[in-house]
C-alpha positions in Angstrom: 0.0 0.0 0.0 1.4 3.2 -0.7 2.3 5.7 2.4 -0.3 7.6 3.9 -3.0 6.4 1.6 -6.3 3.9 1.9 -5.9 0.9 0.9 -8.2 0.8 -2.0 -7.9 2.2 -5.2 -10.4 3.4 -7.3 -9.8 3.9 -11.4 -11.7 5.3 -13.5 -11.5 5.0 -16.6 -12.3 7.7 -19.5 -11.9 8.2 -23.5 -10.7 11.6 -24.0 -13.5 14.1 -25.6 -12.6 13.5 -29.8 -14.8 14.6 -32.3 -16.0 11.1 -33.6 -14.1 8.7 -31.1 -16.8 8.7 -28.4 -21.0 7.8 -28.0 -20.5 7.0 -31.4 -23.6 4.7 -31.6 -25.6 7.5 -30.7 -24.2 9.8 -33.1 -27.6 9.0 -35.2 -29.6 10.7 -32.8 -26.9 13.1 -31.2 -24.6 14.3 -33.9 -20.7 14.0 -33.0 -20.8 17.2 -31.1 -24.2 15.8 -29.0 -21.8 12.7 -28.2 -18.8 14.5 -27.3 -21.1 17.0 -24.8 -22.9 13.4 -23.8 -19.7 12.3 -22.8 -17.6 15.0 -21.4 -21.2 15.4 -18.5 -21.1 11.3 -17.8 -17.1 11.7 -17.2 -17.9 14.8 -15.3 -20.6 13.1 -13.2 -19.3 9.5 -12.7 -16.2 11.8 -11.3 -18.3 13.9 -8.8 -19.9 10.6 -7.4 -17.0 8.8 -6.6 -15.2 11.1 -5.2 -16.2 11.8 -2.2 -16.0 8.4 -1.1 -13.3 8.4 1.7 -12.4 5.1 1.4 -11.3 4.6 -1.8 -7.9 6.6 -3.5 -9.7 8.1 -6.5 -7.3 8.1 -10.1 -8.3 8.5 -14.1 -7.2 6.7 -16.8 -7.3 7.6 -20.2 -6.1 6.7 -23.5 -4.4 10.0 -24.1 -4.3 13.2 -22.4 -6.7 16.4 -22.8 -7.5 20.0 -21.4 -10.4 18.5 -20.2 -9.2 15.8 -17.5 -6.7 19.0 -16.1 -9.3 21.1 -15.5 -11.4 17.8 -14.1 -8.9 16.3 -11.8 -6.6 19.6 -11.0 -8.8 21.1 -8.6 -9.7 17.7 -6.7 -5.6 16.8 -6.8 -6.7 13.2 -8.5 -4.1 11.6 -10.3 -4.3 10.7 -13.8 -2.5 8.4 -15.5 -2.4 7.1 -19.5 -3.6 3.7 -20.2 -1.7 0.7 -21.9 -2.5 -1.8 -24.6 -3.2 -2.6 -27.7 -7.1 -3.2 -26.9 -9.5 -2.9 -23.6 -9.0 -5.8 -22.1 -5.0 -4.8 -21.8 -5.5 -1.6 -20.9 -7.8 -3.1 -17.8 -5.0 -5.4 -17.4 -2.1 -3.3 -17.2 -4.1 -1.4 -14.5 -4.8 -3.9 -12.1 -1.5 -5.3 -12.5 0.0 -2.0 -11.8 -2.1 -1.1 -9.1 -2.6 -4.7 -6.8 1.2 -4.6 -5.5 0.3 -0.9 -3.7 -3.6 -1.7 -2.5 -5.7 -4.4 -0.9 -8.4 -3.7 -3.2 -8.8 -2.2 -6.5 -12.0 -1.3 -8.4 -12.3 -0.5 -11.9 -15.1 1.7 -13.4 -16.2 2.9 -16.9 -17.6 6.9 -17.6 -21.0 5.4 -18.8 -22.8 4.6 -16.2 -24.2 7.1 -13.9 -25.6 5.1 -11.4 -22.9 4.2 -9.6 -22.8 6.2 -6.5 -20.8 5.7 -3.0 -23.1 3.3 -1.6 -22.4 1.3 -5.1 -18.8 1.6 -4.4 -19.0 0.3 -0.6 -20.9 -2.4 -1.4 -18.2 -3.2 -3.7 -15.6 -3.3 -1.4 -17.5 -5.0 1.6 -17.7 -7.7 -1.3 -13.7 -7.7 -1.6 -13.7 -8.5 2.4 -14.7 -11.9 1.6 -14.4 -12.7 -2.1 -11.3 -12.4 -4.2 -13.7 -10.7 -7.1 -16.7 -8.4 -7.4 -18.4 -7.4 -10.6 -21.5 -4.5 -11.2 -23.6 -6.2 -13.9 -24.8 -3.9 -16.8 -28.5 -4.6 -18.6 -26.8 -4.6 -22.0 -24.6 -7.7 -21.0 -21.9 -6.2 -19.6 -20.7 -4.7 -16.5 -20.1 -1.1 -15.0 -17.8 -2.3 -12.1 -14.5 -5.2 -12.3 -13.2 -5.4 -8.8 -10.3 -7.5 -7.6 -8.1 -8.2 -4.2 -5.8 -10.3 -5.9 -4.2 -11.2 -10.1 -6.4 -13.1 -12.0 -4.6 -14.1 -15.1 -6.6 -14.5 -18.4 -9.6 -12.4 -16.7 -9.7 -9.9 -19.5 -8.4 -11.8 -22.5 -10.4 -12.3 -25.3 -13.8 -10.8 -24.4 -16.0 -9.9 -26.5 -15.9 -6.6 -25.8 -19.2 -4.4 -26.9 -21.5 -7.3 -26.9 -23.9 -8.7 -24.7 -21.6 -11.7 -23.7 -19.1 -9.5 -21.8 -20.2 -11.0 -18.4 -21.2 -14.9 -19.5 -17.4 -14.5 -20.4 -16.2 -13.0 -17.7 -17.8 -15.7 -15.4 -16.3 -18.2 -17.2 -12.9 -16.4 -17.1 -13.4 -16.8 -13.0 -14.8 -20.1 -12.9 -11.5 -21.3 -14.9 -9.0 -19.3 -12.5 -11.0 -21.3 -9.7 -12.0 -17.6 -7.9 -15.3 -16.4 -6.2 -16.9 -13.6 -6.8 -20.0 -11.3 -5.7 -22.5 -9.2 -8.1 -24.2 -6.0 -7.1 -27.1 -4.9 -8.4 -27.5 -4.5 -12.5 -27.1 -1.3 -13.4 -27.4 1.1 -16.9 -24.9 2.0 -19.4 -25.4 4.8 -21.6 -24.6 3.7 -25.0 -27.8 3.3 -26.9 -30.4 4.8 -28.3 -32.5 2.5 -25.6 -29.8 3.9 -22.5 -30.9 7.7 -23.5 -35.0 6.6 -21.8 -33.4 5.6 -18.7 -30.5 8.7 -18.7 -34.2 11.3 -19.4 -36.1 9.5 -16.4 -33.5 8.8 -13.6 -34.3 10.4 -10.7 -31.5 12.6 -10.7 -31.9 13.8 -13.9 -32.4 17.2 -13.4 -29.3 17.7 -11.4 -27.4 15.9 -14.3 -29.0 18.2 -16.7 -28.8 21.3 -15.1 -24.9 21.0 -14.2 -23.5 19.6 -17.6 -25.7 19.7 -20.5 -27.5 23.2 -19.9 -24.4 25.5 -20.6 
């Protein structure tokens, strides 16, 4: 564990705001510049709910760097840090393998879902105290939330990544490494045209609204 810290890490993980690299299947109904926007609030608010939770060390990753994520994480004094490999399941790779030596528990998280909240994260890692794995199912298939106390080789290799088989595999992937693991309650991603219903009718919506998308 590193000095004077918690002993879980929390990562976040974030595409930086291109024209055309982000939300694209929404860009039918949003444009490129609605996607980028969509994105830049979900970053924005996935950050604000994590990080008050005072158990966790807070850090983004991204897959380059941007004006955006200094002016996100200066003021909060999070770290960020660049992610590694040729394809997703590396990059998530890479950062549990570079963050398990320092912390007992480490917890990954996308910038899509904004339901995850502190009591999300808790329950996470009250799941960690018993289990060497924790996942946050997603309604499309996938999850929101990885969660690990200790390497699991293979975990992330060959996924199907974007496709409803993400968890099934993902199981499987645990099963083969002989590990236990916990699942929280399902929540939504936003990444199609089906997500935007549940991102209007949340019941936080207007405070999402009203901080990122109205200016």
């Amino acid at each position: 564990m590193i000095p004077g810290s918690s002993d879980s890490c929390l990562i976040q993980f974030a595409k930086a705001p291109l024209l055309g690299a982000v939300k694209t299947r929404l860009e039918p109904s949003l444009g490129k510049a609605g996607c980028v926007a969509l994105h830049r609030a979900l970053v924005s608010w996935v950050f604000s709910r994590h990080l008050p939770v005072g158990q966790v060390d807070s850090e983004v990753w991204s897959d380059r760097k941007h004006p955006f994520f200094d002016a996100l994480l200066t003021p909060a004094e999070v770290p960020f840090r660049l992610q590694e490999g040729a394809d997703l399941g590396q990059r998530m790779s890479h950062a549990f393998a570079d963050r398990l030596p320092h912390y007992r528990n480490v917890l990954l998280i996308g910038s899509d879902c904004p339901g995850i909240n502190g009591n999300y994260i808790a329950a996470a890692l009250k799941a960690l105290q018993t289990v060497p794995a924790v996942l946050g199912p997603a309604r499309d298939g996938g999850y929101v939330l990885v969660g690990l106390n200790r390497p699991c080789p293979g975990i992330f290799e060959d996924v199907p990544w974007g496709t409803g088989r993400v968890m099934e595999v993902t199981r499987q992937r645990l099963m083969a490494n002989c590990l236990q693991w916990l699942e929280l309650d399902t929540l939504v991603d936003i990444d199609r045209n089906e997500d935007l219903h549940y991102l209007v009718s949340s019941v936080e919506r207007e405070l999402f609204f009203k901080k990122y998308l109205t200016c």
